[in-house]
N, C-alpha and C positions, 0 to 999 in steps of 0.2 A: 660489479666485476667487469672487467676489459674485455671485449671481446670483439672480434672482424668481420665487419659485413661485407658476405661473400653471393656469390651466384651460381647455379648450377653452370656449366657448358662441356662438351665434348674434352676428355681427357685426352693426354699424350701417351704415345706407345708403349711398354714394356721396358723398353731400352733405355727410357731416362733413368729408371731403379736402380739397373744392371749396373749403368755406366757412372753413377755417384751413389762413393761412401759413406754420406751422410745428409741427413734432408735440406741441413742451410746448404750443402753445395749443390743439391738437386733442383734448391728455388730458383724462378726464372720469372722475369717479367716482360710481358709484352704489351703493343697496344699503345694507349694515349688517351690524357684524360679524355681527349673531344669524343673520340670516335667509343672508349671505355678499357681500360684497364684488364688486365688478365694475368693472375698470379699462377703457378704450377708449382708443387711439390710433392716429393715422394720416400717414400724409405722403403728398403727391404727385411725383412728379420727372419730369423734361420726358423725352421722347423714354428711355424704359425699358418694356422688354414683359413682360410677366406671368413669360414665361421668364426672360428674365434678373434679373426680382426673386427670383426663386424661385430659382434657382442662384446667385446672390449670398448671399440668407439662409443658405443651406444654409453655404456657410462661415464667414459671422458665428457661425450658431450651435456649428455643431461646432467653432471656437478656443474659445466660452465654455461648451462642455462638458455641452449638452445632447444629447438621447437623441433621434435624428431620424426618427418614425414613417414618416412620409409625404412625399417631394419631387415634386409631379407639376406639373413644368414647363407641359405642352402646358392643366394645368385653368389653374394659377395658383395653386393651394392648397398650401399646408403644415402639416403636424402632427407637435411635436416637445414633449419630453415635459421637465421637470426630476428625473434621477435620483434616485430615494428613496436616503432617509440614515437613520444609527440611529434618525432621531427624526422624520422625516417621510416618507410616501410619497409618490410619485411624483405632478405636476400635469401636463396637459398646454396647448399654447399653439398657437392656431390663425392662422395667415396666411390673407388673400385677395387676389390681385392682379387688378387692371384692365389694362382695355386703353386707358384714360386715362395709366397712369403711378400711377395710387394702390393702395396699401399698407394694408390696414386690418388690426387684430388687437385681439382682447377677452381679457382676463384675467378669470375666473371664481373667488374662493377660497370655500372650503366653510364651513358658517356657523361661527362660532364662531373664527376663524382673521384674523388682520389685518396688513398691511403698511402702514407709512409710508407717507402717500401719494408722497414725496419721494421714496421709495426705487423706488417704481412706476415714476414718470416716469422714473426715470433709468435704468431699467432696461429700460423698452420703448422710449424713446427711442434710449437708446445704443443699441440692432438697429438699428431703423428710420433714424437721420440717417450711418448707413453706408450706404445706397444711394444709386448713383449714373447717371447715364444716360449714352445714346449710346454710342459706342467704348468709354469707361472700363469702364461696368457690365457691356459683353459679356466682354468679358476679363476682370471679377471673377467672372460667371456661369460663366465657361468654366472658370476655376481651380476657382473654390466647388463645384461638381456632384462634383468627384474628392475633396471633402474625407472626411474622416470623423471622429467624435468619438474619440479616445482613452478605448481602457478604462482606465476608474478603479481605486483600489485593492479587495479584495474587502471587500464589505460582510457586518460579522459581525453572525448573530443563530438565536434559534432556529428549527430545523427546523419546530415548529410554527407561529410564526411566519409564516416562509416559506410554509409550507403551507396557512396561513390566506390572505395575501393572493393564493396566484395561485388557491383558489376561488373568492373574493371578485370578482377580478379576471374567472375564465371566467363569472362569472353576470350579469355584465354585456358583457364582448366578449371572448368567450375569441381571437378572431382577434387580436386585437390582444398577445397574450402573447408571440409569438416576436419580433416587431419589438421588445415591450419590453425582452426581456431577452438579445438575442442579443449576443454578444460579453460579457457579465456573468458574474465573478467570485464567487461567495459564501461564505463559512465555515458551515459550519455543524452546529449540534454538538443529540446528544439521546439518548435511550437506542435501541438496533440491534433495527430487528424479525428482520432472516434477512437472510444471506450468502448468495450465490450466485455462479452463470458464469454469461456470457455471449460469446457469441463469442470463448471461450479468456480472456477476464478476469474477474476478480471485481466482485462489485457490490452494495452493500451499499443496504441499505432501512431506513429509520428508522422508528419505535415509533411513534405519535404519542399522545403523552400528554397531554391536558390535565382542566383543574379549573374548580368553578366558577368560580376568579378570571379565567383565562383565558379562559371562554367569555363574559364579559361584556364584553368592553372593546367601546369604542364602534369602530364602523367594521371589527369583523374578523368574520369568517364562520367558523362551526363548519369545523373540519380536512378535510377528507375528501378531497383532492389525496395521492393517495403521495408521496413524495419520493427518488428510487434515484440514487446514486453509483455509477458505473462508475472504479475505480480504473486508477489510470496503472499504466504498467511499474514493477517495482521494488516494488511493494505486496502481492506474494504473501504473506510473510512476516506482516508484518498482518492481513491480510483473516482467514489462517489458525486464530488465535487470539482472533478474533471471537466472541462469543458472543452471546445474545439478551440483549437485556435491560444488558447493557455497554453504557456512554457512549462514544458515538465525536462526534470533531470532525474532519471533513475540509474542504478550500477542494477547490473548483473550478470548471467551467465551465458556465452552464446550456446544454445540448443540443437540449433539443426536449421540447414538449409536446403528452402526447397526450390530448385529451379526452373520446372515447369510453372509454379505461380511465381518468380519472382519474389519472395520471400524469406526474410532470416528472422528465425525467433531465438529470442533468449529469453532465458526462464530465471526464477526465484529475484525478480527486481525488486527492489526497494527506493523509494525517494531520498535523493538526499535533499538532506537539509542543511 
């Protein structure tokens, strides 16, 4: 399904709602690929409260299969995220509701990065000209608040990789890690630093290896996040004949990060084969 990788940033006034009738005439773009792009839209809708915008969103965006950080009804704010893919990481997209009835939201891309502005509009518009008020939008709020996004399939890549972006990620809001990646999937394959137990299961920690080429690429952070697999039932056999320094690929689930040890586990791994 099509969707627009957006970014949080500081929204516009009130006044842009006011002053246009409809969201494609509300959109606005500013900015430049170099320095980074910046989309704006908004609507108004008669008799809708910040709550039920907010609980409304929340299931627009979980059908089209975004990562939904933050729903706080009682502020009116929303922060949900576009799922990173092989080839892009993760943007995040921020809502503000009034107690007018209006809707504002800015999309921030990082420089060097560009979308059709055509593709913009239709993209933040198609959320936004789904709200509705009165009776209707309470009962879309009431359904939308129990939605959730469906987990995706696991995203394959490497362990250092992986381990790059969630320091990159704790050095700027490590809080924000468990909301990103909870219910998340991953594969992920590298050479085994040491096998161990825990709590009666085995659990494997990866090497992290990299190289020059590696430590340059733009936007990733020197390694230094461990990365431990806690293997599912049925894995004893494997775990067994584990050695240091052997490539292992296992998928599974991420669990919890900890950031006084530097640390992300994920649980129920399995080897693929």
């Amino acid at each position: 399904m099509h969707r627009f990788i957006l970014t949080a940033a500081l929204l516009m006034g009130a006044s842009t709602a006011a002053q246009a009738a409809t969201c494609e005439e509300s959109f606005a773009k500013k900015g430049n690929p170099v320095t980074g792009l910046r989309f704006t839209a908004s609507v108004q809708v008669a008799n809708m409260s910040p709550a039920s915008a907010v609980g409304q969103l929340n299931g627009i965006v979980a059908a089209k299969g975004y990562d939904i950080l933050v729903a706080d009804q009682a502020a009116g704010s929303m922060l949900i995220e576009q799922p990173a893919t092989g080839k892009a990481r993760s943007f995040p997209l921020e809502f503000t509701a009034g107690a007018d009835g209006t809707v504002l939201m800015e999309a921030k891309l990082r420089g060097a990065s560009s979308v059709p502005e055509a593709a913009a509009k239709a993209e933040m518009c198609g959320i936004l000209n789904q709200l509705k008020g009165g009776k209707a939008g309470d009962a879309a709020a009431a359904k939308g608040m129990k939605a959730s996004t469906a987990p995706g399939a696991p995203l394959r890549m490497s362990v250092l990789r992986f381990s790059q972006d969630i320091t990159g990620e704790a050095e700027k809001n490590s809080a924000a890690i468990p909301l990103r990646y909870k219910n998340k999937s991953y594969t992920l394959y590298g050479p085994v630093d040491n096998v161990g137990t825990i709590g009666g299961d085995y659990r494997v920690e990866w090497k992290m290896v990299s190289n020059v080429l590696t430590d340059i690429v733009p936007g990733r952070a020197t390694a230094s996040t461990a990365v431990i697999c806690v293997l599912a039932p049925g894995q004893a056999a494997y775990a067994l004949q584990l050695k240091p320094g052997k490539h292992a690929e296992l998928t599974g689930m991420f669990d919890r990060y900890e950031g006084g040890r530097s640390q992300v586990w994920l649980k129920d791994c399995r080897v693929v084969k």
